[in-house]
C-alpha positions as CSV (number, residue, x, y, z in Angstrom):
1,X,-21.2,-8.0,-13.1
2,X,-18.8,-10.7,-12.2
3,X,-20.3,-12.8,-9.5
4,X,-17.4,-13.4,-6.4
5,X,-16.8,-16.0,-4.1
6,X,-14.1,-17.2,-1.3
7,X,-12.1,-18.9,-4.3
8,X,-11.6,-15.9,-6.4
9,X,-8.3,-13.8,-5.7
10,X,-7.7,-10.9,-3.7
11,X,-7.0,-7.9,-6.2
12,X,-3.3,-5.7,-4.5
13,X,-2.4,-2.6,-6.9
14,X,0.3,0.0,-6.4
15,X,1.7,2.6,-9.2
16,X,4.9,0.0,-9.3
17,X,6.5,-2.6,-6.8
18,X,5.9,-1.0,-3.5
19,X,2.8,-2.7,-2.8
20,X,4.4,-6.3,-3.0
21,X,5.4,-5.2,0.5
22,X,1.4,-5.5,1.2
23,X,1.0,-8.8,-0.7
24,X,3.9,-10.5,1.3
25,X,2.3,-9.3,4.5
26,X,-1.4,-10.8,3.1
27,X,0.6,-14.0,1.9
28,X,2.1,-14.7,5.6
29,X,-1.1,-13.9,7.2
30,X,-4.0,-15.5,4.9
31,X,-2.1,-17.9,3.3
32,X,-4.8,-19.5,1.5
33,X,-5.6,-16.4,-0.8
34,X,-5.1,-16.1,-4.3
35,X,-3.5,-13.0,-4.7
36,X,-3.7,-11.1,-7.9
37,X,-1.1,-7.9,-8.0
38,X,-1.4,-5.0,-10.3
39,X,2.0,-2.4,-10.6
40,X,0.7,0.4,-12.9
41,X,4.4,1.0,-13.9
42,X,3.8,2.6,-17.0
43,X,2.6,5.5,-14.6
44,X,5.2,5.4,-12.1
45,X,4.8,7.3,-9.2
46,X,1.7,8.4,-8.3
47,X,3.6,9.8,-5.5
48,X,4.5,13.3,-7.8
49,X,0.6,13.2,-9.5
50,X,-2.1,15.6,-9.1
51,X,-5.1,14.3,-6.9
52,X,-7.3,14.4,-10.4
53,X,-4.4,12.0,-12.1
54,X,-4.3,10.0,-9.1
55,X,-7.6,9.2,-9.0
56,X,-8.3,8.5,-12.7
57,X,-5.2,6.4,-12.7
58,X,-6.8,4.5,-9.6
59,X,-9.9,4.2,-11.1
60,X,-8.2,2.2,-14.1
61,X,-6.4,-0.1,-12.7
62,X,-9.6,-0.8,-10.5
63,X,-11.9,-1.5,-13.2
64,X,-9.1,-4.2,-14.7
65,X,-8.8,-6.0,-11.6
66,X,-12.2,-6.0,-11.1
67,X,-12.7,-7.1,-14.7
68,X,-10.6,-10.1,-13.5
69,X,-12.9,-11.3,-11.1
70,X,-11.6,-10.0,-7.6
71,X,-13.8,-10.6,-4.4
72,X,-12.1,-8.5,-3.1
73,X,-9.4,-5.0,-3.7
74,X,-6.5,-3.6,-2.0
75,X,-4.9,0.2,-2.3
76,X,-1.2,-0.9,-1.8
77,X,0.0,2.6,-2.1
78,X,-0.2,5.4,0.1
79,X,-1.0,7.9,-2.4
80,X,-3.7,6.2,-4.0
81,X,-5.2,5.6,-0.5
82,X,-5.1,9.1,0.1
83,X,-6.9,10.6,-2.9
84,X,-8.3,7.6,-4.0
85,X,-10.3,5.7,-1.8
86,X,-13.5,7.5,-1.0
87,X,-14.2,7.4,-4.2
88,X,-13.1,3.7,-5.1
89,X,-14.4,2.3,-1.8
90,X,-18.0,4.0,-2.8
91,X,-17.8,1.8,-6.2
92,X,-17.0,-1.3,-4.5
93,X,-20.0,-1.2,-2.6
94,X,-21.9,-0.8,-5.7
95,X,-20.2,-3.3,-7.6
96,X,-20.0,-5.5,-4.8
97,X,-17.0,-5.7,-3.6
98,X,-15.0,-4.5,-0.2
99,X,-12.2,-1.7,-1.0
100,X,-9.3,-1.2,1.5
101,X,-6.3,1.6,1.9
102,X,-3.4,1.2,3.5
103,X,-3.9,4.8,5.6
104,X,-6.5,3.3,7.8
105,X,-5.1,0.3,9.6
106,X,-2.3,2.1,9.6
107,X,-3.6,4.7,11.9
108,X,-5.6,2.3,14.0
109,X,-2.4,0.2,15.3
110,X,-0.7,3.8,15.8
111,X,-3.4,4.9,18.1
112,X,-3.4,1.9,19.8
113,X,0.7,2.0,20.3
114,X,1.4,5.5,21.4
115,X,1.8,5.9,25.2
116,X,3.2,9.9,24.9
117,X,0.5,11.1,22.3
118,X,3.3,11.7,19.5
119,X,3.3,9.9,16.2
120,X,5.3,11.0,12.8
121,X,4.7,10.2,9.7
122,X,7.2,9.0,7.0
123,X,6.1,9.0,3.4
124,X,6.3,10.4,0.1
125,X,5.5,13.9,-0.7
126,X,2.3,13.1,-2.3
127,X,1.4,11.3,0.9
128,X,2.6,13.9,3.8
129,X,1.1,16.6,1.1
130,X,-2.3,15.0,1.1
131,X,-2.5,15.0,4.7
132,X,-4.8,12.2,5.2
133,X,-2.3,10.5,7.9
134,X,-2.4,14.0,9.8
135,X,-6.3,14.5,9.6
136,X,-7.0,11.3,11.2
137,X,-4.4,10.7,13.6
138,X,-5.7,14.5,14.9
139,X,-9.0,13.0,15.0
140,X,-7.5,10.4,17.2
141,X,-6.3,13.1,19.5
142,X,-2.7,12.8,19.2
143,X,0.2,15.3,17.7
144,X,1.3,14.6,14.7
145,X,4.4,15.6,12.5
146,X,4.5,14.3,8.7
147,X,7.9,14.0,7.5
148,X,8.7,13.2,3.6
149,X,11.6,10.9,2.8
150,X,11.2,10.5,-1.0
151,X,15.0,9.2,-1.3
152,X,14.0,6.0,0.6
153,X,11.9,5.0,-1.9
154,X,15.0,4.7,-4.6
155,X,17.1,3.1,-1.3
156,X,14.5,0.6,-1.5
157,X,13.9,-0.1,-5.1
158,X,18.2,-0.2,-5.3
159,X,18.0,-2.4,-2.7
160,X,20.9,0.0,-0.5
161,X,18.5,-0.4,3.1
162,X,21.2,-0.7,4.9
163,X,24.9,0.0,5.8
164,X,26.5,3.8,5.4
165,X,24.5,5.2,2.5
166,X,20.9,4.0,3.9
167,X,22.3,5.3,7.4
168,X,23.3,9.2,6.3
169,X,19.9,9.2,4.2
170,X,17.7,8.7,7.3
171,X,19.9,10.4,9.8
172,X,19.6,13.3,7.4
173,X,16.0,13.1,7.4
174,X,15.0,12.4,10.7
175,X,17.5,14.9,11.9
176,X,15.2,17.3,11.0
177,X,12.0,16.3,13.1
178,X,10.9,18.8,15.8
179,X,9.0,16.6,18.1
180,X,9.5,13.5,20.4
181,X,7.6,10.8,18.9
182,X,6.9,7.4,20.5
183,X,5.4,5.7,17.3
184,X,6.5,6.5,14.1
185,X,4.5,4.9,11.1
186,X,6.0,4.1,7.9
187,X,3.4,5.6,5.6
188,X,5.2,4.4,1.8
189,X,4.9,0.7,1.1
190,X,8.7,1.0,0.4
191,X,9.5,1.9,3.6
192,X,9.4,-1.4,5.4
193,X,12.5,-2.3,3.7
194,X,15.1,0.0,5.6
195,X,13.0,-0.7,8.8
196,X,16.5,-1.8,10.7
197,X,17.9,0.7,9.6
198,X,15.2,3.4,10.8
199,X,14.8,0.9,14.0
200,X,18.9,1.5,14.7
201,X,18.3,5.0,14.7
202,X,15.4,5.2,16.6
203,X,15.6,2.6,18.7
204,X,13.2,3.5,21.4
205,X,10.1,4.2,19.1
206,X,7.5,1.6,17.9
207,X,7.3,1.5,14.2
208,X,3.9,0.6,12.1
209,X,4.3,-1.3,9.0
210,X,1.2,0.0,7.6
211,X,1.7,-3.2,5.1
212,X,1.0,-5.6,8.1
213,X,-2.0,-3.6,9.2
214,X,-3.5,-3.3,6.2
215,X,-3.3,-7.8,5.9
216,X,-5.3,-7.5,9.2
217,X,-7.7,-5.1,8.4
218,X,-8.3,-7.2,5.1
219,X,-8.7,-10.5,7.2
220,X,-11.8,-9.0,9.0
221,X,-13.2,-7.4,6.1
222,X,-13.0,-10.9,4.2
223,X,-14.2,-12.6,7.3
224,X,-17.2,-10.1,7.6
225,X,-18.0,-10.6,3.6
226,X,-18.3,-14.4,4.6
227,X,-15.5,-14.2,1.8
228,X,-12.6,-15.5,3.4
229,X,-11.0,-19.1,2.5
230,X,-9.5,-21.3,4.5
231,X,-9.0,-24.6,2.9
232,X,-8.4,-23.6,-1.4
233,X,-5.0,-24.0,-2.4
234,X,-3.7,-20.1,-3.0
235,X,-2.4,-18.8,-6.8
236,X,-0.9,-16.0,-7.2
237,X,-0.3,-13.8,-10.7
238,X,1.4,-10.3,-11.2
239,X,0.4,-8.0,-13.5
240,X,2.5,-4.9,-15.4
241,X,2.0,-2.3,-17.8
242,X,5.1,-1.8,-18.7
243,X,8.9,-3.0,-18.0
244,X,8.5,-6.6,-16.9
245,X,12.1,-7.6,-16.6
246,X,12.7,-3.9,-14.0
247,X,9.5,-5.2,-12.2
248,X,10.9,-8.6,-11.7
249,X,14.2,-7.6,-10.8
250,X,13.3,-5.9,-8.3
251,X,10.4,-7.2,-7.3
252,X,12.7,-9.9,-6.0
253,X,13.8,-8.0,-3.4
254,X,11.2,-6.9,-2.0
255,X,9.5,-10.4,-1.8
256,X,12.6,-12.3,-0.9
257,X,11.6,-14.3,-4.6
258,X,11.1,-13.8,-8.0
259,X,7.6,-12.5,-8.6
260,X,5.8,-15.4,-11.1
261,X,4.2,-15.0,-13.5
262,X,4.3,-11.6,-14.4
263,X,2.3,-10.6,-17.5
264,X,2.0,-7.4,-19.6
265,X,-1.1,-5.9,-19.8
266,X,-2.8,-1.9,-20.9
267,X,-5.6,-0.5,-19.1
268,X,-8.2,0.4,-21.2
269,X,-10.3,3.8,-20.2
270,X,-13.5,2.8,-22.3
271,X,-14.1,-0.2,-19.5
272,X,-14.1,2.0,-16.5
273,X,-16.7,0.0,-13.9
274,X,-15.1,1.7,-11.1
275,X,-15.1,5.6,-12.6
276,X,-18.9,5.1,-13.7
277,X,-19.8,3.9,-10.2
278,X,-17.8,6.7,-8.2
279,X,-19.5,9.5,-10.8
């Protein structure tokens, strides 16, 4: 078992570039952690998946980060936090390591913004489907309307998140919400992007950048692993499995710079740490 410590690197995975969205917001906020980022691009979206696929997919890309030596490991997608966790966060206690989605915090700082009771949630299919949003933020004891916007996802990745195309694309969307919300949470790590755009529209409701959130949450949970650092200079690495050059084209715009370095890598399902330890 790979022995951790506050020097080793912060593990981020997503099914493709999404999830740079959470390593930007972890940059800004712990900006002494090394940050090593998985895309699983050569499965690309999880978002469409079964919850079996999902999982096993998860489970993968897991094992390979934690292979690498993480202390600790972050769900940067929605859908894997959804049908993934549970089962991943119960491995990383055996292996030794603290697992975080990007549902959670999420919630929490929606909770704690709502004055009227009324949240929606913007995702994917696979997220709204799953309901995981909708089961907790009932268990918070507000209403809840899911909502999915899968075109804001190719918005983002083309980098149209704003001006008359992002515009008709959420006014098309949203037009079709039946409550009153207050708080609206953007529950795809894409989604951040055409925040102006969705702030414009709706320009009286708080929005939660579940990406921003989830750096928080990960700040304590560091903090409370006596894991955190705060004097190591950071590193940072990004790892594919498959289309480097479309990963750091557009990688660039979600992190405002090109992603480096970016290396090419398979996952192998013999070395599966994290699918023994869920079992």
């Amino acid at each position: 078992m790979p022995q951790t410590s506050e020097t080793h690197p912060v593990g981020v995975f997503d099914s493709g570039i999404g999830g740079l969205t959470v390593l930007s917001a972890i940059q800004k906020l712990l900006p002494n952690e090394s940050l090593l980022y998985l895309g699983d691009t050569a499965r690309v979206p999880y978002g469409t998946r079964s919850p079996e696929t999902v999982q096993r997919y998860a489970e993968r890309v897991a094992s390979h980060l934690w292979q690498e030596g993480v202390k600790a490991l972050v769900i940067a997608c929605n859908t894997a936090s959804t049908y993934a966790l549970d089962p991943l966060a119960k491995a990383g206690k055996l292996l030794g390591i603290p697992v975080l989605g990007v549902i959670e915090p999420g919630v929490q700082e929606a909770l704690q913004a709502t004055r009227s009771g009324r949240v929606v949630v913007l995702g994917t299919e696979g997220t709204v489907t799953g309901g995981k949003y909708q089961e907790l933020l009932k268990q918070g004891g507000v209403e809840v309307e899911a909502l999915a916007c899968p075109l804001f996802v190719a918005l983002a990745e083309e980098g149209w998140t704003d001006g008359p195309i992002a515009t008709a694309v959420a006014e098309r969307y949203l037009s079709s919400l039946e409550s009153d919300p207050d708080t609206v949470i953007l529950g795809c790590t894409h989604y951040p992007l055409l925040a102006p755009t969705l702030q414009a529209l709706l320009p009286k409701v708080v929005l939660i950048d579940s990406a921003q959130a989830t750096a928080r949450s990960l700040h304590r949970a560091l903090r409370e692993s006596d894991l955190l650092n705060t004097h190591s200079p950071s590193t940072e690495r990004f790892l594919v499995t498959d289309h480097v050059s479309r990963f750091v084209r557009s990688g660039t715009a979600f992190l405002g710079r090109t992603p480096s370095p970016v290396e090419l890598v398979d996952l192998d399902p013999a070395r599966a740490p994290f699918a023994e330890a869920s079992s």
